[in-house]
C-alpha positions as CSV (number, residue, x, y, z in Angstrom):
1,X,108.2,30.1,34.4
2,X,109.2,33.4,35.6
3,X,111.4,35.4,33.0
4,X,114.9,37.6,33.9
5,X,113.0,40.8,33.2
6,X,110.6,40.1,35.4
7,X,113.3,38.9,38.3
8,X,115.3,42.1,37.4
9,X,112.0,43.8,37.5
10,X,111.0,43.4,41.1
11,X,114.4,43.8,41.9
12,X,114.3,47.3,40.8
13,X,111.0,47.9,42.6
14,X,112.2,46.6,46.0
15,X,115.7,49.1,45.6
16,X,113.2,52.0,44.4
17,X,111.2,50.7,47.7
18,X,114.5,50.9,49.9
19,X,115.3,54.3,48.6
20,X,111.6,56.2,49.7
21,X,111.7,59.1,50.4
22,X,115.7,59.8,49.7
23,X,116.7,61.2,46.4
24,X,115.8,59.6,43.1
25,X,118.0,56.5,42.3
26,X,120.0,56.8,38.9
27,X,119.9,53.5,36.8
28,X,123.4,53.4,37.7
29,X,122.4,53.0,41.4
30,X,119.5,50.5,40.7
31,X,121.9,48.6,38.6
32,X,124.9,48.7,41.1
33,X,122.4,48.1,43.8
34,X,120.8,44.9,42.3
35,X,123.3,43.6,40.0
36,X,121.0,44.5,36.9
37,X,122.5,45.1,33.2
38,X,122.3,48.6,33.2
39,X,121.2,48.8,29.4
40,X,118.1,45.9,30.8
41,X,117.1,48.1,32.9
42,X,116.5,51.0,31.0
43,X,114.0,48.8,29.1
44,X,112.5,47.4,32.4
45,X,112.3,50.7,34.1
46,X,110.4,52.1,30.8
47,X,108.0,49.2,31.1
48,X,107.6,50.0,34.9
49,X,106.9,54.0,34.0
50,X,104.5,52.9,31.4
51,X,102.1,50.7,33.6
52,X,102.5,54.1,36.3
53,X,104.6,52.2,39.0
54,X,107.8,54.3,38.6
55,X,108.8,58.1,37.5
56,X,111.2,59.7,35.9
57,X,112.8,62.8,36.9
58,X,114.7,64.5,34.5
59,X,118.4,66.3,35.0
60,X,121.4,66.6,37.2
61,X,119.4,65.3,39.9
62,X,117.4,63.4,38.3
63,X,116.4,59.2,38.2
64,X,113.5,57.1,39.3
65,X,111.5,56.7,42.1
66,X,108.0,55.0,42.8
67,X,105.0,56.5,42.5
68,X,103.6,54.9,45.1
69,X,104.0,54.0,48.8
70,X,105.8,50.5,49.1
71,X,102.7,49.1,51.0
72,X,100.6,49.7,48.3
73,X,103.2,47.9,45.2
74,X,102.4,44.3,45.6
75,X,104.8,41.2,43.4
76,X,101.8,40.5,41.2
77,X,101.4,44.3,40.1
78,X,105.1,44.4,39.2
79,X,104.9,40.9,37.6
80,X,101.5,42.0,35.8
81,X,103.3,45.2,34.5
82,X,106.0,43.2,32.8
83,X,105.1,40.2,32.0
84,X,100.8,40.6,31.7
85,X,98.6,37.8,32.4
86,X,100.1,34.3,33.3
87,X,97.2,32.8,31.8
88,X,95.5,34.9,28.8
89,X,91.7,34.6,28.1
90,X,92.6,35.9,24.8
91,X,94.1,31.8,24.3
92,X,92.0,29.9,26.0
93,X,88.4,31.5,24.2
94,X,87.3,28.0,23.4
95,X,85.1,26.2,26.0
96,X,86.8,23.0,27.1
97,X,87.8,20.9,30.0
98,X,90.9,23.3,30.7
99,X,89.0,26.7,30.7
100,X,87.6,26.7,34.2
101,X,91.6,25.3,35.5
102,X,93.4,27.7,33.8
103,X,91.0,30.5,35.6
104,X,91.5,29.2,38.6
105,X,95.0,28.4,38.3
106,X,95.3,32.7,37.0
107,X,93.3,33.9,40.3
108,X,95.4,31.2,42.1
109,X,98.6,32.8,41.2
110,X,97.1,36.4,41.3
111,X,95.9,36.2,45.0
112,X,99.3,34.7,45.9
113,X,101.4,37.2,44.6
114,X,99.0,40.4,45.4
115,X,100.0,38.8,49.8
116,X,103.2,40.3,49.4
117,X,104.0,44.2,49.2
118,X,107.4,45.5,48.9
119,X,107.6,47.3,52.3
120,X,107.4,44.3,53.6
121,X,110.1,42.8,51.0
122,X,112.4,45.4,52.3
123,X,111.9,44.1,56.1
124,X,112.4,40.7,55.2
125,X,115.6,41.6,52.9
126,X,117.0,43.6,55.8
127,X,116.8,40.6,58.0
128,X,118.3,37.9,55.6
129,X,121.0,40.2,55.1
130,X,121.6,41.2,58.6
131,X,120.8,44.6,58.1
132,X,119.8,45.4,61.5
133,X,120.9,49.0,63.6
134,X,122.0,47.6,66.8
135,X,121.7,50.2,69.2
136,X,124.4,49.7,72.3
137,X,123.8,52.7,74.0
138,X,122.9,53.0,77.5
């Protein structure tokens, strides 16, 4: 089961993805953007600088950003970042029937959720929420 960390986590990412290229997003802004507990987020957005998919600037004008293009953030690095492996080798050491399942249930998962990068995510949110420029000019 996927954790609220982890679903406020790639929410984060995909508003850090909408912003690229403007100015660094506050956790304020993130928070306000996303409807994210401000004081979870500073915990998620540590986590998120540590595995090297966000940075921090640092002052008036400072806040977060990705440190990467969105094309190149897939969901399974964010969910990898915070929540680790979905199935640890570390618990499964013993040789039985389930090894070889849970491995191929962890690639499973893995190849699904490395599809899916968060430029894309930020098409797809634009068109569920209708965020389409119309142009009516002749």
């Amino acid at each position: 089961m996927i954790s609220k960390k982890c679903i406020y986590a790639l929410k984060a990412v995909l508003a850090l993805a909408r912003n690229t290229g403007g100015a660094p997003m506050t956790i304020h802004d993130i928070a306000k953007a996303e409807d994210i507990p401000p004081r979870f987020l500073e915990a998620i957005l540590r986590d998120l600088k540590q595995s090297g998919l966000t940075d921090s600037i640092r002052g008036k004008d400072g806040g977060y950003r990705l440190t990467l293009l969105p094309h190149e953030i897939s969901i399974g690095r964010v969910v990898r970042a915070v929540e680790g492996a979905w199935f640890p080798a570390a618990e499964f050491s013993e040789r039985d029937v389930f090894t070889s399942v849970w491995a191929q249930a962890d690639q499973a998962l893995s190849d699904l959720l490395d599809q899916k990068n968060f430029q894309t995510l930020v098409v797809e949110q634009d068109a569920l929420r209708g965020d389409k420029v119309i142009n009516y000019s002749i």
